[in-house]
Backbone bond lengths (Angstrom), bond angles and torsions (degrees), N, CA, C in turn:
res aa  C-N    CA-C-N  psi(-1)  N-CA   C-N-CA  omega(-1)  CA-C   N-CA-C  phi
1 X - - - 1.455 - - 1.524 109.61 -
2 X 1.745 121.32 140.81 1.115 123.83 -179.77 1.194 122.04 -109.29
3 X 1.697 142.49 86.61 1.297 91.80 -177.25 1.524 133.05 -100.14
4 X 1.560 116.47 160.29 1.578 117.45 -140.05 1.595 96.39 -96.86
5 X 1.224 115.80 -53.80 1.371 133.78 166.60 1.302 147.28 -128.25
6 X 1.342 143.23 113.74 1.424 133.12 -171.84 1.489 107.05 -115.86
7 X 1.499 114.10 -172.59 1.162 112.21 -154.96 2.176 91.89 -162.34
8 X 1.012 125.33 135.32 1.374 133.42 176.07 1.394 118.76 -133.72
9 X 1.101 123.68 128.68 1.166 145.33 160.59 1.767 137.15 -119.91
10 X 1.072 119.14 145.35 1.552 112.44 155.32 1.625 114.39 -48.35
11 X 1.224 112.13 152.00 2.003 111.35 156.62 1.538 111.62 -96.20
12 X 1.199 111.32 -2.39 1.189 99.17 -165.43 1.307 134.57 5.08
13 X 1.706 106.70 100.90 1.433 107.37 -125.90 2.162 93.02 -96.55
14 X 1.181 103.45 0.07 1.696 129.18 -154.31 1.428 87.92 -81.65
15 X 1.624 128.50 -42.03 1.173 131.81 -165.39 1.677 107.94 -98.81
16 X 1.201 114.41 13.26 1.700 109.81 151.01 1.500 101.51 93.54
17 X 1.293 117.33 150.12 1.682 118.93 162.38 1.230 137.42 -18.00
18 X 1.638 94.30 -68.99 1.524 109.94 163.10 1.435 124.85 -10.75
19 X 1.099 91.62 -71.73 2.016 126.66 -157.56 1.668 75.58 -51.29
20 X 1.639 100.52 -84.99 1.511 105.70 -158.69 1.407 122.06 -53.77
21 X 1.230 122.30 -20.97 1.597 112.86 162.46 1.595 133.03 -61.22
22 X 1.644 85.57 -45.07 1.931 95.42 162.93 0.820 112.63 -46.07
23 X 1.582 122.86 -57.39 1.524 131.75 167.36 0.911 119.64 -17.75
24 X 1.285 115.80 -83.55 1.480 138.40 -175.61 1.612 105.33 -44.64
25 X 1.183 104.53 -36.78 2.021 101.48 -165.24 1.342 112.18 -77.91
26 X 1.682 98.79 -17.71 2.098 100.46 -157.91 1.841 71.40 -81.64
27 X 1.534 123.65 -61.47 1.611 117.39 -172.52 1.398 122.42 -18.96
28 X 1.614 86.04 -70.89 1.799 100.11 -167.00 1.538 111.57 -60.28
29 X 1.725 117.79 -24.06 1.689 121.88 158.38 1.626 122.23 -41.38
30 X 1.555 86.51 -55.64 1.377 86.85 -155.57 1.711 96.91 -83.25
31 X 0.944 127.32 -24.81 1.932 135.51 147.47 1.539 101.18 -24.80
32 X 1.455 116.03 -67.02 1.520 112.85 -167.39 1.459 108.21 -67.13
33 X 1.414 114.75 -42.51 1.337 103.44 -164.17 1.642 120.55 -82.06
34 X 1.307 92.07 -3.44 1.823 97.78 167.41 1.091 102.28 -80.96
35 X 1.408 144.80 -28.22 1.605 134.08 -162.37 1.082 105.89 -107.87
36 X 1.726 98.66 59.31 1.764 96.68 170.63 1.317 152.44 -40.30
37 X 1.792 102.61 -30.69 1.595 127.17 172.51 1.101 114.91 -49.43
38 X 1.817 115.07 -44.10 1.531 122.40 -129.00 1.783 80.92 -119.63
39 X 1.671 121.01 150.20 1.177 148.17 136.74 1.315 136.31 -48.73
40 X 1.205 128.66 103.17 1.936 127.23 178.85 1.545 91.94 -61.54
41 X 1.839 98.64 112.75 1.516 98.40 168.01 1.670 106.38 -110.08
42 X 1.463 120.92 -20.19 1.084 105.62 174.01 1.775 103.40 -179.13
43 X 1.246 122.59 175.69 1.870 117.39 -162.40 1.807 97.08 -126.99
44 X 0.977 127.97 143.36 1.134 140.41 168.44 1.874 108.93 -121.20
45 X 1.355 95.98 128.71 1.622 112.90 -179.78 1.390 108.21 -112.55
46 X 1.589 119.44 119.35 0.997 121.78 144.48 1.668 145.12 -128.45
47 X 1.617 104.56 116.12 1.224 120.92 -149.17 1.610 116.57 -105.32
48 X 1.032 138.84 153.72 1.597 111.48 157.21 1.550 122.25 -97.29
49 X 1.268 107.77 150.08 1.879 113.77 -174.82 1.045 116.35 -74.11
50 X 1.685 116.44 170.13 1.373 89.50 40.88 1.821 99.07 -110.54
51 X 1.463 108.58 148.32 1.253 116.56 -167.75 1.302 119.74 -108.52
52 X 1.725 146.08 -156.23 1.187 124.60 122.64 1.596 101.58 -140.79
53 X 1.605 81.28 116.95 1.802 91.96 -170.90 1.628 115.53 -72.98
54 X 1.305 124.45 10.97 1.553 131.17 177.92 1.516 113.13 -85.51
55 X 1.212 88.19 -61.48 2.050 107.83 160.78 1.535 112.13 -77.69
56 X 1.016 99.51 -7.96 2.304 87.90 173.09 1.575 110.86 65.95
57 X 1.169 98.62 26.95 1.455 101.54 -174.49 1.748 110.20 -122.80
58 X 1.943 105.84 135.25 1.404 118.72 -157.65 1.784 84.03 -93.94
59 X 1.829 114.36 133.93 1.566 110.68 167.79 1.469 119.28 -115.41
60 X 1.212 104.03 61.91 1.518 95.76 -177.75 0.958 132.54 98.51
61 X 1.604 125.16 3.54 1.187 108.90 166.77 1.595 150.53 -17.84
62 X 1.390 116.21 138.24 1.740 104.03 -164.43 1.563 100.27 -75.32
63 X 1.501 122.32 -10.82 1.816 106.74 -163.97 1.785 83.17 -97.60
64 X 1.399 128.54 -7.29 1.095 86.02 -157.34 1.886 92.15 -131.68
65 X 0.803 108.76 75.21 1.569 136.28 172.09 1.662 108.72 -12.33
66 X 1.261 140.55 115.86 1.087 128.53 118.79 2.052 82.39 126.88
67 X 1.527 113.34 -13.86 1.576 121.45 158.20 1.625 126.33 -54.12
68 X 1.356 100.40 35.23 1.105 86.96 173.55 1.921 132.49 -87.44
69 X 1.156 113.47 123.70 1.105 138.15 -179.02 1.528 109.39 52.44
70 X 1.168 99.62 65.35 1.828 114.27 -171.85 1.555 113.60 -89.05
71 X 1.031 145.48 76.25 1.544 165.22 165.85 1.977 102.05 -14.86
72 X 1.154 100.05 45.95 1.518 120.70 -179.38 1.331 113.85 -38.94
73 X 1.932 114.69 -61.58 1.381 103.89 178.40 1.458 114.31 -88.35
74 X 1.202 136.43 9.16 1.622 136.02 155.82 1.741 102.20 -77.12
75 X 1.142 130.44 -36.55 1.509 125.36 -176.86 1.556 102.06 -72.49
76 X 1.270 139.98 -38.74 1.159 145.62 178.38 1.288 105.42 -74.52
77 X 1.194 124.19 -61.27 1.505 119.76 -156.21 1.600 93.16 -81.83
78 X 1.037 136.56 -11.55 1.898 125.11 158.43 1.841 119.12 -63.05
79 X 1.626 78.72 -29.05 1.530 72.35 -179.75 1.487 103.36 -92.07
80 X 1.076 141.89 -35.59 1.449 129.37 -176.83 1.546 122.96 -106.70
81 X 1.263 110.30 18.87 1.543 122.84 -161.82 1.755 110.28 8.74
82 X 0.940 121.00 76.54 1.293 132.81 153.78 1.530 113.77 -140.24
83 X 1.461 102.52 142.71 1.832 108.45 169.82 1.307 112.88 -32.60
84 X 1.706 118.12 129.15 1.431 113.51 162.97 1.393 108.27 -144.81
85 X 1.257 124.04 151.57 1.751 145.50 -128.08 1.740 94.82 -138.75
86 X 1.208 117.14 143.30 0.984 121.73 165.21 1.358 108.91 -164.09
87 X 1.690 122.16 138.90 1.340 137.35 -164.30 1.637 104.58 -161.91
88 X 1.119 103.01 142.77 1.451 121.13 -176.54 1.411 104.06 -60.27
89 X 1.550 115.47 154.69 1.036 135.10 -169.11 1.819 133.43 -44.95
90 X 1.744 80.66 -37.63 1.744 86.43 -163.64 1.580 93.35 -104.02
91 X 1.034 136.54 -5.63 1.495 157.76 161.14 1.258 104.33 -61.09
92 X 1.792 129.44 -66.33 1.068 142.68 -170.05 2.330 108.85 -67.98
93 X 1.437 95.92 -44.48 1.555 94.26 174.54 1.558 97.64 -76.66
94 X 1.351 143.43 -28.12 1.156 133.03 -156.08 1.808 99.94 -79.65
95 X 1.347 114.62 -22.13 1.628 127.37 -170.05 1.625 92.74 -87.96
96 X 1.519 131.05 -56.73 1.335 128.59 164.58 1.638 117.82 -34.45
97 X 1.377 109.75 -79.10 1.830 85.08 178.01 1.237 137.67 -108.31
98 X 1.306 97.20 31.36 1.914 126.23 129.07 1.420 99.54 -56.46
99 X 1.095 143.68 -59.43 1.857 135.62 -172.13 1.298 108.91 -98.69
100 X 1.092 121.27 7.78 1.860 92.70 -158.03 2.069 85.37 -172.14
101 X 1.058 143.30 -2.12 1.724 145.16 171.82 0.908 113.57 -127.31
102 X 1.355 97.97 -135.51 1.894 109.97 -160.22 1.270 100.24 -73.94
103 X 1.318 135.55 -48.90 1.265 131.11 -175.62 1.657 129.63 -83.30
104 X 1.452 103.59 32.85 1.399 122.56 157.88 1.572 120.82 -36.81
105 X 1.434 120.53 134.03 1.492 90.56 157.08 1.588 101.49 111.34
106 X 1.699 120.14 -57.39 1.374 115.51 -112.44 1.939 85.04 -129.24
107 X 1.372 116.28 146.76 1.352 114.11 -159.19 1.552 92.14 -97.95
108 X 1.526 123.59 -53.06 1.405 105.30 -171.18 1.780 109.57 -106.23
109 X 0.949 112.04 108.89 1.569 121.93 -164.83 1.501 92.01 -122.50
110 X 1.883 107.26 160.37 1.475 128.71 -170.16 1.586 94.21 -156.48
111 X 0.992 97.98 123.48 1.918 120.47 -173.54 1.739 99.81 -105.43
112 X 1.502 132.86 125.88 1.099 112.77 155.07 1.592 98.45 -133.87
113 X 1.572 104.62 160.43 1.327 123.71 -178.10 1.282 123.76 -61.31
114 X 1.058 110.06 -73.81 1.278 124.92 171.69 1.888 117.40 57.62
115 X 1.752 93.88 42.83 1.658 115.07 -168.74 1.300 78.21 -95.24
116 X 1.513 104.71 -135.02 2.006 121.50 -178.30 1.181 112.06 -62.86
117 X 1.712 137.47 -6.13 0.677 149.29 -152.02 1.510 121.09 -161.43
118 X 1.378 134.05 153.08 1.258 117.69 149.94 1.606 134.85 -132.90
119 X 1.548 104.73 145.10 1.801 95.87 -166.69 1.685 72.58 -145.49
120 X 1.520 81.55 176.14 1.921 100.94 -175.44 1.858 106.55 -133.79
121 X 0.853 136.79 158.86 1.384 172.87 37.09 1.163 128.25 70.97
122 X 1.244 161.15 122.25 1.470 120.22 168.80 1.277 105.14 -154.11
123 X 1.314 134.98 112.84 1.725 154.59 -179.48 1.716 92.89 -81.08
124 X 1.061 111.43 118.05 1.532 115.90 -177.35 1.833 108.94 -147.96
125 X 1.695 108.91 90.70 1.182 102.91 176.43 1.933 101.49 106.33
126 X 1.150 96.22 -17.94 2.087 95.07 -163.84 1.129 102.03 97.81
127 X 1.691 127.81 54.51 1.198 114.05 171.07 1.864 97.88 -175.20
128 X 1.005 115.74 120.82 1.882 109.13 164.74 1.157 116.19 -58.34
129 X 1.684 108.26 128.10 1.457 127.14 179.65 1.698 103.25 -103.06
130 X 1.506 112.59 115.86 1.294 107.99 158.38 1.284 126.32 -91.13
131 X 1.231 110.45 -38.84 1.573 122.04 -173.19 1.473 114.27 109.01
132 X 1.235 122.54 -165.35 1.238 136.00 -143.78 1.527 100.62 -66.97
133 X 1.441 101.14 -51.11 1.458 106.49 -149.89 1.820 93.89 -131.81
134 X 1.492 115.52 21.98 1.352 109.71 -162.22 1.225 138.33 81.36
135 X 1.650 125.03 -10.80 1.425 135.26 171.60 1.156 118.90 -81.40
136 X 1.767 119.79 -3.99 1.674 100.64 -178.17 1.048 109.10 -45.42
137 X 1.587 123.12 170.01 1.507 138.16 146.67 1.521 98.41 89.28
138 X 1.497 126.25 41.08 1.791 107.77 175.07 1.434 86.35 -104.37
139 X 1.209 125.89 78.95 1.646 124.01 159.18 1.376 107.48 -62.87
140 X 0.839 117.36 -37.64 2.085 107.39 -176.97 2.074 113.49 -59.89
141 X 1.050 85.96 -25.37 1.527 93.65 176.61 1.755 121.66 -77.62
142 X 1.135 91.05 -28.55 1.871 89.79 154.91 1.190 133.00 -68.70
143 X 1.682 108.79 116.59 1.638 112.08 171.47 1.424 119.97 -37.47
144 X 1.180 132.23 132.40 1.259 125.18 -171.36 1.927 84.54 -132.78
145 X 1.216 128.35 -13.74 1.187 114.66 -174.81 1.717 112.44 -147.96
146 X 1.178 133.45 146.11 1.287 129.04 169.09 1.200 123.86 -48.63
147 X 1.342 136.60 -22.59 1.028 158.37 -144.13 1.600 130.81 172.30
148 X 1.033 133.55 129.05 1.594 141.44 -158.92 1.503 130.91 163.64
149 X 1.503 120.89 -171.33 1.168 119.12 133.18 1.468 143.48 -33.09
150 X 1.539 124.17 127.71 1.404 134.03 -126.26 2.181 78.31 -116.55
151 X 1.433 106.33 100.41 1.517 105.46 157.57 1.733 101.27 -126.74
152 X 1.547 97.73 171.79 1.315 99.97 -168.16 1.689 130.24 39.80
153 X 1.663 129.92 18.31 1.244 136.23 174.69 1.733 94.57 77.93
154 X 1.399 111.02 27.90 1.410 118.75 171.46 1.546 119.05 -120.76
155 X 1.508 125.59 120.92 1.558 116.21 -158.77 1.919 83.55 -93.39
156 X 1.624 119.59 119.32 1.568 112.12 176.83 1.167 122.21 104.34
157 X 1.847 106.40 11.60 1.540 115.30 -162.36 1.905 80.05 -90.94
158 X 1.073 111.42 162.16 1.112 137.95 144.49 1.725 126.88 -7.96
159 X 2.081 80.38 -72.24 1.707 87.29 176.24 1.376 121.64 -78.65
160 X 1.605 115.89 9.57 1.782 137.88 -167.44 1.833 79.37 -74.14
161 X 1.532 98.39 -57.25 1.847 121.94 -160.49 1.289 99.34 -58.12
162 X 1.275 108.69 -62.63 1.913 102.59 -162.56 1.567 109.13 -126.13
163 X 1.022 125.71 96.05 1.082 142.87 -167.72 1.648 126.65 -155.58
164 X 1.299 160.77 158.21 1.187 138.85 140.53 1.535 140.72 -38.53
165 X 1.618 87.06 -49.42 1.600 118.33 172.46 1.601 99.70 -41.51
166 X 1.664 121.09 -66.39 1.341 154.78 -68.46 1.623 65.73 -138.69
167 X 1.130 126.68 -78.25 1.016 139.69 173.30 1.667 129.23 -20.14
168 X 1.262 107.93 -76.05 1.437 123.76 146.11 1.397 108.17 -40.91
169 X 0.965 144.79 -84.72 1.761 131.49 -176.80 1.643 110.84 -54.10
170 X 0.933 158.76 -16.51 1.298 154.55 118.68 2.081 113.12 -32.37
171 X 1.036 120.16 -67.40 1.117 104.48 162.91 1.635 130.34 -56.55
172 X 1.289 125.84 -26.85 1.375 114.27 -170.78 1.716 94.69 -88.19
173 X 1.551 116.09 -12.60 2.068 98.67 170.17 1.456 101.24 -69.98
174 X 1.599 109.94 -43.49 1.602 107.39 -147.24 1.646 90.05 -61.16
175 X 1.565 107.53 -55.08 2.028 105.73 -168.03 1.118 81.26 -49.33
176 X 1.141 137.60 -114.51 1.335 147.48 -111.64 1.624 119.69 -35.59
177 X 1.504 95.19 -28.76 1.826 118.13 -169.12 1.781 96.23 -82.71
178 X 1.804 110.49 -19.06 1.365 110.09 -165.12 1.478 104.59 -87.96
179 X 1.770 96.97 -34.17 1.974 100.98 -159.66 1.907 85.66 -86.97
180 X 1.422 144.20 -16.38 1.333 120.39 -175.66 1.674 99.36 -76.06
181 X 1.722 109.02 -36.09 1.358 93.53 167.66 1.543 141.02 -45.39
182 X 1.423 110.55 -28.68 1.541 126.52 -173.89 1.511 106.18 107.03
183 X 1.770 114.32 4.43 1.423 95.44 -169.93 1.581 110.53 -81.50
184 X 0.665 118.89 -178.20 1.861 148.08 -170.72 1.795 106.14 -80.68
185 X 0.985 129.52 113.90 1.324 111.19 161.48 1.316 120.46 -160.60
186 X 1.536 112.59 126.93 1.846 115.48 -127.39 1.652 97.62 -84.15
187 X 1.572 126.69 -7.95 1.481 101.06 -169.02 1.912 98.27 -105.73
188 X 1.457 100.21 -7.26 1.325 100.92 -178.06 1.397 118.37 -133.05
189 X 1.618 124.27 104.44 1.069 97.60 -156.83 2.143 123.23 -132.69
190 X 1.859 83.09 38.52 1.154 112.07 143.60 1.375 117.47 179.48
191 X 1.424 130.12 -172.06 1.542 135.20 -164.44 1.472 122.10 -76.13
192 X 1.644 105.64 -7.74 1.483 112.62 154.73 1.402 122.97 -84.49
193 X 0.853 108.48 10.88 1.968 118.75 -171.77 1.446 111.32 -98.15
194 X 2.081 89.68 -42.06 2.347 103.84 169.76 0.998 103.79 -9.42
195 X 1.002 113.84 -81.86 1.865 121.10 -171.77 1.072 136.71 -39.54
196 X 1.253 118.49 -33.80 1.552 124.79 -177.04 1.606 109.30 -110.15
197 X 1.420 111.78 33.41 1.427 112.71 175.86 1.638 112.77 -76.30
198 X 1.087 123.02 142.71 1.722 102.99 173.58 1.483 95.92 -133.16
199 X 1.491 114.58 168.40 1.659 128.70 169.83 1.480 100.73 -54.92
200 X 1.347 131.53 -25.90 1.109 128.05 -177.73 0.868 128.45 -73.91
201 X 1.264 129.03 -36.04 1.378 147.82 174.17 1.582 128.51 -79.59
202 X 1.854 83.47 -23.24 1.771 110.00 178.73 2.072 101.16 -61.32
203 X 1.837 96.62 -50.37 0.964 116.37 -169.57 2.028 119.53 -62.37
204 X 1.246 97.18 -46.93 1.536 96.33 161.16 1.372 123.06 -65.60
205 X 1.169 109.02 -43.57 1.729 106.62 173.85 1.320 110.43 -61.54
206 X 1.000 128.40 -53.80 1.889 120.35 175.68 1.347 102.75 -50.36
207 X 1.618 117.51 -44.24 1.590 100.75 -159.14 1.430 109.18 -78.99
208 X 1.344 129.34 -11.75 1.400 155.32 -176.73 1.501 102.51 -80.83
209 X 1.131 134.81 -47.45 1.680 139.73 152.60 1.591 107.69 138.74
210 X 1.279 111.18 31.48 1.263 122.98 157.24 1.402 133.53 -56.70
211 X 1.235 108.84 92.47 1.427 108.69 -166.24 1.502 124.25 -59.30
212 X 1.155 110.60 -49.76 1.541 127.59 164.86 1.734 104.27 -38.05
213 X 1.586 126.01 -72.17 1.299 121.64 164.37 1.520 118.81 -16.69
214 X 1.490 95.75 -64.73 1.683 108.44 -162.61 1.320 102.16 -56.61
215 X 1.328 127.15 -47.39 1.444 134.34 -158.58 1.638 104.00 -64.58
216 X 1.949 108.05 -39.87 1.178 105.78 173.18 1.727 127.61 -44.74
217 X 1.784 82.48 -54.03 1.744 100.71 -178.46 1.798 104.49 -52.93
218 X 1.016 114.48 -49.57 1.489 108.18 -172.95 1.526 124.60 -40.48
219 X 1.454 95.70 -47.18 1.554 118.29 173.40 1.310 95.78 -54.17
220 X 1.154 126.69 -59.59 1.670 123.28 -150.83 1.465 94.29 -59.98
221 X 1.344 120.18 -65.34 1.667 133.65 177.35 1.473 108.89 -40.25
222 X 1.203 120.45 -53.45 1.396 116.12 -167.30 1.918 94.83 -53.58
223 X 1.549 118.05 -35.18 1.710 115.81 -163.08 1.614 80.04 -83.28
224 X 1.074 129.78 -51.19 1.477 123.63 -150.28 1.731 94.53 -52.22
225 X 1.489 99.64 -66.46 1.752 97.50 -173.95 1.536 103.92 -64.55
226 X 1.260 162.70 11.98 1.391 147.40 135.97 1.721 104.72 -57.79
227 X 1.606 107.17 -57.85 1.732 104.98 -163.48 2.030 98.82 -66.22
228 X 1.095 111.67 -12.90 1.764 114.21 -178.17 1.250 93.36 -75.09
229 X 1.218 117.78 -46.88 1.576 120.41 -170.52 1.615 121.71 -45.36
230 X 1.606 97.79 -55.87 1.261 122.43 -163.46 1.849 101.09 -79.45
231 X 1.230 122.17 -8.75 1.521 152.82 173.91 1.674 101.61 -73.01
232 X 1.724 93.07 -69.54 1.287 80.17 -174.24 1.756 133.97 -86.45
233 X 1.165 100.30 -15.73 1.449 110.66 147.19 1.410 146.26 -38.21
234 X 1.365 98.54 -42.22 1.723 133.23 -176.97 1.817 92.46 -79.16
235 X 1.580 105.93 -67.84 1.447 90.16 -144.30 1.808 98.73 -113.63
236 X 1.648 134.68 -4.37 0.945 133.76 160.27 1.694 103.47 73.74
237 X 1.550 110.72 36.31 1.504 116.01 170.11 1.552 112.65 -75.51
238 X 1.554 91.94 145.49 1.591 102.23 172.16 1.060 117.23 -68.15
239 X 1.083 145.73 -28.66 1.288 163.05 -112.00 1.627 134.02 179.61
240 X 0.762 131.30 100.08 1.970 132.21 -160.30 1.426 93.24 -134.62
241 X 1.690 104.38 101.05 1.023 106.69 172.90 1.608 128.12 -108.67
242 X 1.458 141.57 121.76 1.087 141.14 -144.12 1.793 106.95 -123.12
243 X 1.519 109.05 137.38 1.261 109.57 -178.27 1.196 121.02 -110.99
244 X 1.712 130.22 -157.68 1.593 138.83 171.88 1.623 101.93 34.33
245 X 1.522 102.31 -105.01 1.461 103.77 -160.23 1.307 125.26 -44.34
246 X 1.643 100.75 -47.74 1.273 118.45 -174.53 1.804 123.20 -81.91
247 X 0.915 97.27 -29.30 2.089 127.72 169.77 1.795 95.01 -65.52
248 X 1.112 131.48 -43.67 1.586 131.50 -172.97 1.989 114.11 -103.00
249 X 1.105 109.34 13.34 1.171 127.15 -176.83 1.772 117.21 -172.91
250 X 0.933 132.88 36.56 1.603 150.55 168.74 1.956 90.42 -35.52
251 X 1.260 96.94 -66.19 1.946 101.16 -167.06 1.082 102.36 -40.12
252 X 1.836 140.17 -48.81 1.017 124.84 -145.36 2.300 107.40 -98.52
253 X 1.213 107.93 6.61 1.235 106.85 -162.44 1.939 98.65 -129.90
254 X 1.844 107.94 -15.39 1.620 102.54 174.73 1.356 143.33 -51.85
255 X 1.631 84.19 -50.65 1.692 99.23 178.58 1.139 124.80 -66.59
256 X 1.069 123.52 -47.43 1.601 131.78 -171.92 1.679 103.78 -85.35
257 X 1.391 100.87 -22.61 2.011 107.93 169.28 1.496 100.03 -65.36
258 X 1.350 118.12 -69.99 1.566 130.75 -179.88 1.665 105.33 -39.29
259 X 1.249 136.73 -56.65 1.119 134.00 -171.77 1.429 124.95 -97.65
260 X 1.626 113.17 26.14 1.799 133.18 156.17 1.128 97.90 -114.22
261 X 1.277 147.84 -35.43 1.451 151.08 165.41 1.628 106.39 -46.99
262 X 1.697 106.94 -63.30 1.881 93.75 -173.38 1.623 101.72 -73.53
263 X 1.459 127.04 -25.42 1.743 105.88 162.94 1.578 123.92 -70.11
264 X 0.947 123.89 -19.52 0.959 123.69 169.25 1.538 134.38 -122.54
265 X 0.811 137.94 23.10 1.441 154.36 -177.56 2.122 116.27 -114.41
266 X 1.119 113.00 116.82 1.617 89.39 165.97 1.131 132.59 -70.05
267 X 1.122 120.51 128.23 1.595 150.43 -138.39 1.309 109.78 -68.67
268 X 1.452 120.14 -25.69 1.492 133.98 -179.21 1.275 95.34 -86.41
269 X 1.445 132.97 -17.82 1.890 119.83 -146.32 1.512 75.68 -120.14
270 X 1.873 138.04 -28.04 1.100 105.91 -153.95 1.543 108.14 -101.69
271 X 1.851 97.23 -14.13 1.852 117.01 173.07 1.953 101.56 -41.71
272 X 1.235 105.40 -65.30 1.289 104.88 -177.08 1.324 126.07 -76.26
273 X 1.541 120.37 17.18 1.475 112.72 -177.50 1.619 119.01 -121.06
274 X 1.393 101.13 112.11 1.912 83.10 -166.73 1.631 105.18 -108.23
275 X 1.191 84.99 158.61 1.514 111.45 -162.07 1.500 120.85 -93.79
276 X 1.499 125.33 87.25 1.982 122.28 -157.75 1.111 97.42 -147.35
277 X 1.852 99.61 143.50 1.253 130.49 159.28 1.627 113.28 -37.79
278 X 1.216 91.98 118.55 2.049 97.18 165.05 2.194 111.76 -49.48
279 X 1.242 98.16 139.16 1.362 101.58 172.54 1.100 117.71 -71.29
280 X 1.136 124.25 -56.06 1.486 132.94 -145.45 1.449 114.68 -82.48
281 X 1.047 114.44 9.65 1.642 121.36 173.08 1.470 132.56 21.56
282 X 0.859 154.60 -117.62 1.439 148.93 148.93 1.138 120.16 -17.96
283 X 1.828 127.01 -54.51 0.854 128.91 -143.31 1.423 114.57 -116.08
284 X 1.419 113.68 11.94 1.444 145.03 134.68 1.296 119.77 -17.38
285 X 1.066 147.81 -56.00 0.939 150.75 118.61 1.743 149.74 9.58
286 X 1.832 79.16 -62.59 1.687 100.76 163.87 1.500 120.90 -72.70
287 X 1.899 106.54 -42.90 0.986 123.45 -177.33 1.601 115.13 -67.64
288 X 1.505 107.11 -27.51 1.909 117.57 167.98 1.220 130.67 -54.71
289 X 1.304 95.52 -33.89 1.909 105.11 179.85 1.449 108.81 -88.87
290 X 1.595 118.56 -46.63 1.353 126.40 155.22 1.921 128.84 -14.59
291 X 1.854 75.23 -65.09 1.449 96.24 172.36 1.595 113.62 -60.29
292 X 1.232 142.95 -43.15 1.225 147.26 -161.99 1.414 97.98 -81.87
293 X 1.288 101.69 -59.14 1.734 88.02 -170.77 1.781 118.33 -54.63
294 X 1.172 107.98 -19.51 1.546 129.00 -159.93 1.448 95.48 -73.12
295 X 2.052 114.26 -57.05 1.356 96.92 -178.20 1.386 125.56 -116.18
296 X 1.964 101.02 19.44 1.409 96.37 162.42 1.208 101.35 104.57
297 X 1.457 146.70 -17.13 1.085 126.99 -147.27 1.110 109.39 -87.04
């Protein structure tokens, strides 16, 4: 796959549907009409849910305010009469490097996000499994703890543990409990700062030798390799492939991932299941919508 041209924007998500679809249409125009050679054979959407990718219709998503039940691929496909596809996010990257990344090759594969959020993917057989109604794969929404980080409107879910979001609210309890102590801690370095902590910053400070960081990351890993566990148990994939957070920092989340996996994982399901950074990095994304339109889903 090539791609010839893209196009980026804000959604500016404050100014309503509307706005951003126009948006989107004057783009994807002026996209077609530069690629004079090539034929509009068909559009691939990739959005996050919760959606319903049968009807092409967006339901509400929490990032994207005020979308409620917006008939996305009927508004598109009127304007360009060609087939158009739309599938949730971690579904849509999980079909990308299933064809084209890390999960080349490989028949039963599991994609998770692990951006602001986390959801999973799931290649089952040579083919994406959504489920009934489109919700397979919300692994972040399982309690993984009595108590924790707040993902999915869940305090201990999963995506509380390994997430970006998830991340950042895990660090601003641990500092905060560190700086009333008087301790030292180099990326934050008092209780007006809480706020502006990011995974990013989490991530340089650990890799920089921030202990406080590291200790965070451990936590995250110790949940990450339980919810892998319970992954690989369930569905006996070759392959669990993981992106963003974990794809740009692998060193700091392996070891202690690798060694909750062989305690907890069956030993036959976890021998054959390896554990890698997503390829496609950035452009994951591009390659998601690509992917959808390509096989329709």
């Amino acid at each position: 796959m090539e791609i010839l041209e893209r196009a980026q924007f804000a959604t500016e998500t404050s100014r309503g549907p509307e706005f951003s679809i126009n948006n989107l249409l004057e783009h994807a125009s002026t996209i077609a009409g530069n690629i004079s050679n090539h034929t509009l054979a068909g559009i691939g959407i990739s959005c996050g849910g919760p959606l319903d990718s049968t009807k092409g219709v967006i339901q509400s998503p929490p990032n994207l305010p005020g979308w409620d039940n917006v008939p996305i691929a009927k508004l598109i496909r009127d304007e360009y009469d060609v087939p158009v596809s739309l599938q949730n996010d971690a579904n849509a990257c999980a079909l990308a490097e299933w064809k084209y990344g890390a999960g080349k090759g490989t028949k039963n594969m599991i994609f998770l996000t692990f951006g602001t959020g986390l959801g999973a993917g799931l290649i089952l057989d040579g083919k994406l499994y959504s489920g009934t109604n489109g919700m397979a794969g919300e692994i972040g929404h399982i309690r993984i703890a009595e108590t924790g980080p707040v993902g999915y409107g869940k305090a201990g879910s999963l995506e509380g543990f390994c997430s970006g979001a998830g991340l950042a609210q895990l660090a601003r309890t641990i500092v905060k409990e560190k700086l009333e102590k008087g301790e030292r801690v180099t990326f934050c370095e008092n209780v007006d700062q809480l706020e502006h902590i990011t995974a990013k910053e989490l991530a340089e400070a650990a890799t920089n030798g921030d202990q406080t960081a590291f200790e965070i990351f451990k936590i995250s890993a110790k949940y990450l390799g339980l919810g892998l566990s319970l992954l690989i148990d369930l569905f006996n994939p070759e392959r669990i492939v993981i992106g963003s957070n974990y794809a740009r920092n692998p060193d700091l989340f392996s070891p202690i991932l690798h060694k909750i996996i062989e305690q907890e994982a069956l030993p036959k399901s976890s021998q054959v299941c390896e554990i890698v950074p997503a390829a496609l990095g950035d452009q994951v994304g591009d390659y998601a919508s690509l992917t959808v339109a390509m096989l329709g889903e």
